[in-house]
N, C-alpha and C positions, 0 to 999 in steps of 0.2 A: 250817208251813215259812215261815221270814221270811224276806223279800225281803233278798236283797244287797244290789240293788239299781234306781230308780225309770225306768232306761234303758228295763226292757221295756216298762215302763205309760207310758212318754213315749211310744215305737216305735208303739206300739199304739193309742194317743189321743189324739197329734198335733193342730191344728187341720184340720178337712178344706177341702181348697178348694169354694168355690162351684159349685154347680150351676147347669146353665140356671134363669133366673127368680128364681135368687137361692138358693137352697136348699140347706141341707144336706142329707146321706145323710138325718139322723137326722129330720125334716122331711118330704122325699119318703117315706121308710117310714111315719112319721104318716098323711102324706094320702093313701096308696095301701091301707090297709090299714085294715078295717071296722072301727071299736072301740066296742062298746056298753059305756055304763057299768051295773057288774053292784050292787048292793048286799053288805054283809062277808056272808060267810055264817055262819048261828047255829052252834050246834050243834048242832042237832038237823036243818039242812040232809042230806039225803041224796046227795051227791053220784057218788056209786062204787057201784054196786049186784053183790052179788056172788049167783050162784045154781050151783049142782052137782046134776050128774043123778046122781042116787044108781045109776041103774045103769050108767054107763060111771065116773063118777069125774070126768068133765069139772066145771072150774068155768068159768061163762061172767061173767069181769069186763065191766062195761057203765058206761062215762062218761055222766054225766048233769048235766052244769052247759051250763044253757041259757044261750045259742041254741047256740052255738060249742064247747065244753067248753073254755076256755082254762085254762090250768093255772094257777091260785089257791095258794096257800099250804093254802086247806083244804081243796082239789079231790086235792092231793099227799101231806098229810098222810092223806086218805082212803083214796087208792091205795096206799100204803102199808102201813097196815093189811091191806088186802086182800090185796093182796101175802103177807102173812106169814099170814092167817086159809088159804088156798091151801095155803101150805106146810107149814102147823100140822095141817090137815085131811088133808095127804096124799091133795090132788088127784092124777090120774091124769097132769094138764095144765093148764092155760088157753087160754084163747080170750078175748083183748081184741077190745070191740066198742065203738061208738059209738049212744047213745038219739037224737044229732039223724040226720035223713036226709037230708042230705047235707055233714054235716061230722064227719069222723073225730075229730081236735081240731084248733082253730086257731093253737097252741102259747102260750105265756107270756102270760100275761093282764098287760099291757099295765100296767092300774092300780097292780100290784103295784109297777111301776117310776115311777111318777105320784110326783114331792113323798116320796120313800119314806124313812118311821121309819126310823132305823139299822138299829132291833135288830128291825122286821119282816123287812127287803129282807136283814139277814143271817139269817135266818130261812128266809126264802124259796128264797135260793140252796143254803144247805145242804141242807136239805131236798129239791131237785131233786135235789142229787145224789145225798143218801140214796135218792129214789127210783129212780133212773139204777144205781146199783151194785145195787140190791135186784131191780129185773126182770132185767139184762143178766145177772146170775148166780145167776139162779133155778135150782136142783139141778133141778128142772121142767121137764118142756117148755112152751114160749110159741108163740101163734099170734097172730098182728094180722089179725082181718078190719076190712080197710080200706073202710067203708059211706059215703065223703065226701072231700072234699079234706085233704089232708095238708102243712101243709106248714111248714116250719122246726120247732117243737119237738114236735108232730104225725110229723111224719117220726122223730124221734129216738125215740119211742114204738116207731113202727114194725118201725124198725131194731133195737131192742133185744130184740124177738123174733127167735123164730130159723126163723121160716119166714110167708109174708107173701102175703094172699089181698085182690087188690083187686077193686072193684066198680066194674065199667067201663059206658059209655067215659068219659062225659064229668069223672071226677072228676079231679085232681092231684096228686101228691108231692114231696118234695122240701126239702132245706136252704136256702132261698131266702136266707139272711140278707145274703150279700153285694150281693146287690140294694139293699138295704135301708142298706148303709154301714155291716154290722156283721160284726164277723170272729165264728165259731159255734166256739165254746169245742173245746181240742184233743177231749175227749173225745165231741160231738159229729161231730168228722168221723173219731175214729176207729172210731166206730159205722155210719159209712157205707164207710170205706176197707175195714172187713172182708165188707164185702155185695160191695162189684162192685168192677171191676178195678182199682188203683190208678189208671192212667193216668184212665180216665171217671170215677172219685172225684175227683182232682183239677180235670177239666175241671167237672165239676158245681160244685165247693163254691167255685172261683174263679168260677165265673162267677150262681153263685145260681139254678142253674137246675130248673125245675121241669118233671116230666117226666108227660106223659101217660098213661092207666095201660097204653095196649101199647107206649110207650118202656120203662117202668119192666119190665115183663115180659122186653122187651127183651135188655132190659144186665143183668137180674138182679136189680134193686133190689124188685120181690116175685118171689114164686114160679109163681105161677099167677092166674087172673080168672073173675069170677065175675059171673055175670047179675044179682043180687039181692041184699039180705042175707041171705035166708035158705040161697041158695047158698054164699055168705061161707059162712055157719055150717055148713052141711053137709059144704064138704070140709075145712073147719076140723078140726072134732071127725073126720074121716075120717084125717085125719095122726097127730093125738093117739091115736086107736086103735091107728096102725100103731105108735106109739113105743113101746105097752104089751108089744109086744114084745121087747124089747128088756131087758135086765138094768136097770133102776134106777138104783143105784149108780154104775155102770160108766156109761152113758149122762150122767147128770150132772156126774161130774168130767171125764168127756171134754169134757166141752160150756164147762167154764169154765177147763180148761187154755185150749184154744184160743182162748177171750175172756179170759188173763190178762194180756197184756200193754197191755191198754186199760186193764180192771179196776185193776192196779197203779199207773198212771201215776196215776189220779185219787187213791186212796189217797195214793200221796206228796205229793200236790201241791194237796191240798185249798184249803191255806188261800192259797197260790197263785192257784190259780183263784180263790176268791173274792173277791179284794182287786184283781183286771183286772176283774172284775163290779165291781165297785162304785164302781174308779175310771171307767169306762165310765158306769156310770148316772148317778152325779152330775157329769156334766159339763156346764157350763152351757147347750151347743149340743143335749146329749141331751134336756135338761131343757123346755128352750124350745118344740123342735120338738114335743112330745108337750101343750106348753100353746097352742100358736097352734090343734094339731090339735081338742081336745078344748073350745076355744072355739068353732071352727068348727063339730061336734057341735051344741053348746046355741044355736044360732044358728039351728038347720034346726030346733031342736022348735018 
């Protein structure tokens, strides 16, 4: 879809004023926020590990890009795959987990947006969103057992399943991006608008707010909490059994009528979206703040 016109990406990317101390949004998100630098991954990295109990049918997908699972290009392209090896297999379900203990995922790996090749970072974006339309309308059913903090594209994970089991107390969730001095792309917060009630989607996504796991219980944004991961897992695959009841077919297209008006949106408006990405990442305030951060980094080794 080509732009009319560059009003939205002005509206949207304006200079930001100053913060206390001198800073931009994009700056204060840098230095508030852990970023280890990761090495490319080969290919023969393992990142996604998928396993099915041959006697329920459950597949248990498991993120494994250490420390943090921050989502890579090859971390996405992985899930992906799996995703569709799930669908190919004519799993019963899934059950998304995390291998670190105590980070669910920490969303969008950072680097990818570092100094970013054209043709990776459009690589990258699309790709998210292949992954983004591939889980949200899995004929499938989806569980997130949530073993860690969750928060901005970690939460969009979350949310993209359709029923949601966190491990309390002290972990987090949440679209925090506006904290941060970044607007979270429509089809993120329409992933959250369809969890909990408009009016608290709204208060959350303006105000960047990250909710505790008995808020999150709360207002709806998971289902139920769990002492463990292996309690995660247990009423995980407990829901997944009850779904096998249920007709298949019938169960499936109900599930992505009701996520078709998010699902649509992004379809039309792919190339949209990607072109507010990417005006967003190369801008020279985004750019800067993510190079003063990652100086700061190599300063402390």
């Amino acid at each position: 879809m080509a732009l009319k016109s560059s009003n939205l990406l002005k509206q949207l990317f304006r200079p930001h004023h100053l913060l206390k101390y001198g800073q931009t949004p994009i700056e204060r998100f840098a230095s508030g926020i852990p970023i280890v630098f990761h090495r490319k991954a080969s290919s023969s990295d393992k990142l996604v590990d998928v396993a099915v109990d041959d006697k329920t049918g459950i597949a248990t997908v498991t993120l494994q890009r250490p420390p943090v699972n921050s989502l890579n290009l090859e971390l996405l392209e992985q899930f992906i795959s799996a995703l569709q090896a799930v669908e190919d297999n004519k799993s019963s379900g899934m059950i998304l987990t995390s291998a670190s203990p105590t980070v669910f995922s920490a969303g969008l790996d950072i680097m990818e947006m570092y100094k970013p090749k054209p043709d990776r970072v459009k690589k990258f974006w699309t790709t998210l969103q292949d992954m983004w339309l591939k889980l949200y309308s899995s004929p499938y059913p989806t569980v997130a057992a949530i073993n860690g903090h969750s928060p901005a594209g970690g939460c969009l994970l979350a949310l993209s399943c359709e029923y949601r089991i966190m491990v309390g107390p002290k972990y987090s969730i949440g679209l925090n991006e506006t904290q941060l001095g970044i607007v979270a792309p429509r089809w993120f917060q329409d992933s959250m608008k369809n969890v909990i009630p408009i009016r608290q989607a709204e208060l959350a996504l303006t105000t960047g707010r990250m909710f505790s796991t008995e808020e999150a219980l709360k207002i709806g944004l998971v289902d139920a909490l769990a002492k463990d991961k292996a309690d995660a897992l247990s009423q995980a695959a407990n829901f997944l059994l009850q779904m096998k009841k249920i007709p298949r077919v019938a169960r499936g297209l109900t599930k992505q009528a009701c996520r078709q008006d998010a699902i649509g949106w992004l379809e039309k408006n792919r190339d949209l979206d990607l072109q507010i990405f990417l005006t967003f990442v190369n801008q020279p305030a985004v750019q800067k703040g993510l190079e003063l951060y990652l100086e700061s980094l190599k300063k402390k080794q």
